[in-house]
C-alpha positions in Angstrom: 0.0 0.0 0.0 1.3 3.4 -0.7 0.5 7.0 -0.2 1.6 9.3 -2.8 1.5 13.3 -2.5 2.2 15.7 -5.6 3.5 19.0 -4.4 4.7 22.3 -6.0 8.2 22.8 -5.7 9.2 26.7 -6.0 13.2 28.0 -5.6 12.4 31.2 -3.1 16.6 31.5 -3.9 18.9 30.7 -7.1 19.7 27.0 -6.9 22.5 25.1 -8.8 22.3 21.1 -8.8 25.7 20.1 -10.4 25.5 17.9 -13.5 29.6 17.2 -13.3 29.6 19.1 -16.7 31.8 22.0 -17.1 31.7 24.1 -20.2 34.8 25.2 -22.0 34.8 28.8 -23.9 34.7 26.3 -27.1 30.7 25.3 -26.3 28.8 28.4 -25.8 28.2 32.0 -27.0 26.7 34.6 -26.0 24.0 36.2 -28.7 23.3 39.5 -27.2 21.9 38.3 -23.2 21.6 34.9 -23.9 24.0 32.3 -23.5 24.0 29.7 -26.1 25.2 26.3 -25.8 26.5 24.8 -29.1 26.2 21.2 -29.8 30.0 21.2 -30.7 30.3 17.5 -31.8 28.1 17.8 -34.1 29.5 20.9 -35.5 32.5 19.1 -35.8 30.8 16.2 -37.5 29.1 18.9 -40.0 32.5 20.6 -40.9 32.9 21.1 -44.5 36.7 19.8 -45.9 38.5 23.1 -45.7 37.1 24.0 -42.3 38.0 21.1 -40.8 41.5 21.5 -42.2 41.8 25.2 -40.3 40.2 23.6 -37.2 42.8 20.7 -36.8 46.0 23.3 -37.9 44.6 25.6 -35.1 44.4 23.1 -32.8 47.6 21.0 -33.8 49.5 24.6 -33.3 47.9 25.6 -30.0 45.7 28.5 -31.6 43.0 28.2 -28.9 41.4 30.8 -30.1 41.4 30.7 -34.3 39.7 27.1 -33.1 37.3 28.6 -31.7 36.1 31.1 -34.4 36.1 28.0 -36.9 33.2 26.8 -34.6 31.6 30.0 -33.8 31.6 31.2 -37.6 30.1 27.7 -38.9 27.2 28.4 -36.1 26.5 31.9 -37.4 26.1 30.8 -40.6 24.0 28.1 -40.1 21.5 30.3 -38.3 17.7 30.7 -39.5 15.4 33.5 -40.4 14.8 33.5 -36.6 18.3 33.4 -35.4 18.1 30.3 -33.7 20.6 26.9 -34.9 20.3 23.3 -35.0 23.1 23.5 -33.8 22.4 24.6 -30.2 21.4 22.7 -27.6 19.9 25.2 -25.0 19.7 28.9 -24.0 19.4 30.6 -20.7 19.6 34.2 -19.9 23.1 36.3 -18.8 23.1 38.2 -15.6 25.4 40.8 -15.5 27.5 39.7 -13.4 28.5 37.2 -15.9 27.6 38.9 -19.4 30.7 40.8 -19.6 33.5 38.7 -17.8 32.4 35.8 -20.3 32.1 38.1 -23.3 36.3 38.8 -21.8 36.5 34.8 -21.7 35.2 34.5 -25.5 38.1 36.9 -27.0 40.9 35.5 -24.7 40.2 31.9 -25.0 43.7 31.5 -22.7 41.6 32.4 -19.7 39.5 30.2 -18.3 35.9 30.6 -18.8 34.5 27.0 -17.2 31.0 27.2 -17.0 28.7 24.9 -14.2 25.9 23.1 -15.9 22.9 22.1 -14.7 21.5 18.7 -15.4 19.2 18.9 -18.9 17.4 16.4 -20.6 18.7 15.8 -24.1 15.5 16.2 -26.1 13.8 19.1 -24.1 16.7 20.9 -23.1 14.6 21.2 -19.6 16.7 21.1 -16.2 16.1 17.9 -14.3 15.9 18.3 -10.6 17.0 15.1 -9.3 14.8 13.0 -6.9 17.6 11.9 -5.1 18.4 15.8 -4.5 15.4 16.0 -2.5 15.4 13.0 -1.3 19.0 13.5 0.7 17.6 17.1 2.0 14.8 14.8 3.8 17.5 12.4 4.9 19.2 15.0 6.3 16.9 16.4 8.5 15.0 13.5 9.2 18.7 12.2 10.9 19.2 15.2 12.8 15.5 15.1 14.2 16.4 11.5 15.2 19.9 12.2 16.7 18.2 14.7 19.1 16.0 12.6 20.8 17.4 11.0 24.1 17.2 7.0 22.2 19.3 8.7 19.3 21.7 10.2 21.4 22.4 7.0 23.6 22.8 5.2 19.9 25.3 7.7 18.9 27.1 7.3 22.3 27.2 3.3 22.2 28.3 3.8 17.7 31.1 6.3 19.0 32.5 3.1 21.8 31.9 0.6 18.8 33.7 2.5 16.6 36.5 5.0 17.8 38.5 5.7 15.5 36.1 6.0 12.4 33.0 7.1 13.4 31.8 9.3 10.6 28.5 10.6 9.0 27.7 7.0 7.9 27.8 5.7 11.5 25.8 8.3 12.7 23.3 7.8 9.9 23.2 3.9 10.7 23.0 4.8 14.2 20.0 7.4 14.6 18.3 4.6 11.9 19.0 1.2 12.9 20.6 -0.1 9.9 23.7 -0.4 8.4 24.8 0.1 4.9 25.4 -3.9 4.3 21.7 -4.3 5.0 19.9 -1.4 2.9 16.5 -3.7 3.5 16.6 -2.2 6.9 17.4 2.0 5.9 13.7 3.2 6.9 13.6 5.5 3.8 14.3 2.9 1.1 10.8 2.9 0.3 10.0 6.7 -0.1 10.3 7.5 -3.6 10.5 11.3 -5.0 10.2 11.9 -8.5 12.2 14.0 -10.7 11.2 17.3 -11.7 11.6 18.9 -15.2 12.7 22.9 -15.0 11.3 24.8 -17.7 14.4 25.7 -20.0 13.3 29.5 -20.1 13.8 29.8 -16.4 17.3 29.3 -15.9 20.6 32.4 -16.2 24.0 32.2 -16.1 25.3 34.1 -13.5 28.7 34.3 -11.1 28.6 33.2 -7.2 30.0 35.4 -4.9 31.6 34.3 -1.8 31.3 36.9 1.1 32.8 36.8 4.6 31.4 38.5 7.7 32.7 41.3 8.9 32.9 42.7 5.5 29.3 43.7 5.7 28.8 41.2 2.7 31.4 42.8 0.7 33.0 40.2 -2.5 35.7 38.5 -1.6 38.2 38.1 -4.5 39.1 34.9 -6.4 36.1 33.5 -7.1 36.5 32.8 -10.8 33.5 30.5 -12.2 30.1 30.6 -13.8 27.1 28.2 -13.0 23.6 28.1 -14.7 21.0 28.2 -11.7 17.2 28.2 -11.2 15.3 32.0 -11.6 13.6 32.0 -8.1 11.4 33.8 -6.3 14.1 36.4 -5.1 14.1 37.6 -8.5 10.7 38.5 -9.6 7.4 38.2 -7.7 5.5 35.8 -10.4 8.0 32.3 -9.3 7.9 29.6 -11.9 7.2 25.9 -10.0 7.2 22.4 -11.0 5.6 19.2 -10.0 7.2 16.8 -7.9 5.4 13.4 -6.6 6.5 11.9 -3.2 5.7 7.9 -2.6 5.6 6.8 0.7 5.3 3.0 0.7 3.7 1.1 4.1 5.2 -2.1 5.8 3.9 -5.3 4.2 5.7 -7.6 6.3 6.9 -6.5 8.9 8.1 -2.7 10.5 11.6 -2.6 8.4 10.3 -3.5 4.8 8.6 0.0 4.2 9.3 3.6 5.3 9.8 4.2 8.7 8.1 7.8 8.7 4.9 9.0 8.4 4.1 12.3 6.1 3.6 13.9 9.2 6.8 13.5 10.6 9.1 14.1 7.4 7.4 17.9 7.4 8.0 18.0 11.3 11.5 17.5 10.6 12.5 19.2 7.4 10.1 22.3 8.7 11.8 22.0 12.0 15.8 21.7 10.7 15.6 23.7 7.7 13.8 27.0 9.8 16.7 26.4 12.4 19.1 26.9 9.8 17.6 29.4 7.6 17.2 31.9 11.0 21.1 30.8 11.9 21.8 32.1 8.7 19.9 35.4 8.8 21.2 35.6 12.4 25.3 35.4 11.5 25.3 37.1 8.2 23.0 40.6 8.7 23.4 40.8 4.5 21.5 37.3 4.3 18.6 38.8 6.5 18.2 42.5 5.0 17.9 41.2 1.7 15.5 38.1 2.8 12.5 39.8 2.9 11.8 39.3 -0.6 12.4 35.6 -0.8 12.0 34.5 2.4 8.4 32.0 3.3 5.0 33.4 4.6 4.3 31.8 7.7 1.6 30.2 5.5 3.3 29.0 3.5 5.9 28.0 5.8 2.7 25.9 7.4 1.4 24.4 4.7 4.6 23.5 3.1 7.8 21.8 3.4 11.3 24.0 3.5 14.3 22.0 2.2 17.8 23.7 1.0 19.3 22.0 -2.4 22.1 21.5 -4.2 25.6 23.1 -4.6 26.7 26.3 -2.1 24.3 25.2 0.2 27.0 25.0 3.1 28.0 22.1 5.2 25.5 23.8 8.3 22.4 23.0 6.0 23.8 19.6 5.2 25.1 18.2 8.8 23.5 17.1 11.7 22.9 19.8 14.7 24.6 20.0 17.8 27.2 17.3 16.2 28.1 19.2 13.0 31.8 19.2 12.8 33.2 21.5 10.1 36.8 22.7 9.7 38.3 26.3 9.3 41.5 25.9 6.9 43.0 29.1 7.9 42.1 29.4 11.7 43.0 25.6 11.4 39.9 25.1 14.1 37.1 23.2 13.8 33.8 25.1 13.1 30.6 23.4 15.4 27.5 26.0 14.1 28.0 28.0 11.1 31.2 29.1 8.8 32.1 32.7 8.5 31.2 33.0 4.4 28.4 32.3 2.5 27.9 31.9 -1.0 26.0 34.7 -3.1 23.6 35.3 -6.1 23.3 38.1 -7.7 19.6 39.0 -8.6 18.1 39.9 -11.6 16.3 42.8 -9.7 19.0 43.8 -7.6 20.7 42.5 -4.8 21.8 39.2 -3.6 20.2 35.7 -1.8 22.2 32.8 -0.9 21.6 29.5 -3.1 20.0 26.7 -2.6 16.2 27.4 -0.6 13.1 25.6 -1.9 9.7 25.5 -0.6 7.6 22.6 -1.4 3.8 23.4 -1.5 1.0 20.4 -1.5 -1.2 20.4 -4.5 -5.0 20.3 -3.6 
């Protein structure tokens, strides 16, 4: 028997779900805002004999650059009355934080210009918000709702004798769940299933994190030099795109271990309960991260109805860890960091101003 809930899921910040793919100067441009990516093999593939001939003497010389025009000139003249390509495989927008740094990147290929894909589906070009994104947010605070109690503690306490010297995050998970990774029959959320979600294409921009420390007043720290595609969210306009996502909870059939171990109830206890904790840590350590909240930030009607969750890349290790047993590590104090770091990762918004990455409310549909 299982009960299955569809729900809204809406980025109130920027968010960034790494694919692994990083794109080289040689696989996009920019066509006035929009950054284009190029289907480059197949450019390749399509090279006429005399083109491919300058593209393998540029390349064979080390003429980054004169390789680069080969492909860029063979996808402006295969361009349509519209000004589109079959030879592209997506667009997003350019903030401007990235429009003119890349457009720096494009005519001095010997810089690097790497830019952080999200995850697409080949024949849509749509982003694909990975279940198992979600699904480890839940996991998350789900364990640290469970190491908090006084069974979970006394669990942790008799892992830690078991296992002194290499008592990690996996311990603790099997600890606070009864289960260890050998026996994946017994992890109480093997059987709660989360879909995938497809972003639409035309809600996604290019734009450049920006790491700020406190004390600085949110000021940029230097050296930050990459590019990622992200989500738009609601911190950049007032009407916020969503998208579907289904959630299947299976019962036990045979016995308390062979479904999942949590009720609906108590997954939006927990990931209301943990995720709020850390969102007002964060407004409460960085004052930047709270003035400029008010825009993004849940109604507390929404906050009731709904389940808060952070995803996917810059979401720092304090949204990802387990409270009161977190254990980060500052390089440069060379101490170990038990609450919160001193930085956060940026966004700049397409109105003005800046949110950290990574917050998503998900919103049961009626």
């Amino acid at each position: 028997m299982a009960e299955i809930r569809a729900l809204r899921l809406m980025p109130l910040t920027p968010v960034h779900v790494g694919s692994g793919d990083r794109l080289a100067p040689e696989e996009y441009v920019l066509d006035g805002q929009e950054f284009v990516r190029l289907d480059t093999r197949a450019i390749l593939r399509a090279l006429g004999t005399g083109e491919r001939a300058q593209y393998e003497s540029a390349i064979d010389s080390g003429r980054l650059r004169d390789a680069q025009q080969v492909i860029r000139r063979f996808w402006q003249k295969s361009r349509g009355p519209q000004g589109r390509s079959p030879f592209e495989r997506f667009r997003a927008a350019v903030g401007q934080s990235s429009y003119s740094e890349l457009n720096q990147i494009i005519e001095q290929p010997h810089r690097r210009g790497e830019v952080l894909a999200l995850p697409r589906n080949p024949y849509t070009g749509g982003v694909v918000i990975p279940g198992s994104s979600i699904k480890g947010a839940i996991r998350t605070a789900l364990a640290s709702w469970r190491a908090n109690t006084d069974s979970g503690r006394q669990r942790i306490d008799q892992a830690r004798q078991i296992y002194p010297r290499d008592f990690d995050g996996r311990r603790m998970e099997e600890a606070v769940f009864g289960y260890t990774h050998r026996e994946m029959e017994g992890d109480p959320l093997r059987l709660l299933h989360v879909s995938d979600a497809e972003w639409p294409a035309s809600d996604v921009q290019v734009d450049k994190p920006e790491l700020t420390k406190l004390g600085r007043d949110g000021d940029t720290a230097q050296g930050i030099q990459m590019h990622v595609e992200r989500l738009v969210s609601r911190g950049d306009r007032t009407e916020t795109p969503a998208v579907e996502v289904t959630m299947r909870l299976e019962t036990p059939r045979k016995g308390p271990r062979s479904g999942c171990g949590f009720a609906w109830e108590e997954i939006v206890f927990a990931c209301n309960q943990f995720y709020a904790n850390r969102l007002n840590a964060e407004h409460k350590r960085f004052p930047w991260v709270a003035r400029e909240g008010r825009r993004w930030q849940p109604t507390q009607q929404e906050f009731e109805r709904g389940l808060l969750l952070r995803l996917g890349r810059f979401s720092h290790f304090d949204s990802m860890s387990i409270d009161r047993y977190r254990e980060g590590w500052n390089a440069a104090r060379q101490e170990p960091i038990r609450e919160i770091g001193s930085t956060r990762t940026m966004c700049p918004l397409r109105e003005g101003g800046r949110a950290p990455f990574g917050w998503v409310l998900l919103e049961p549909i009626p």
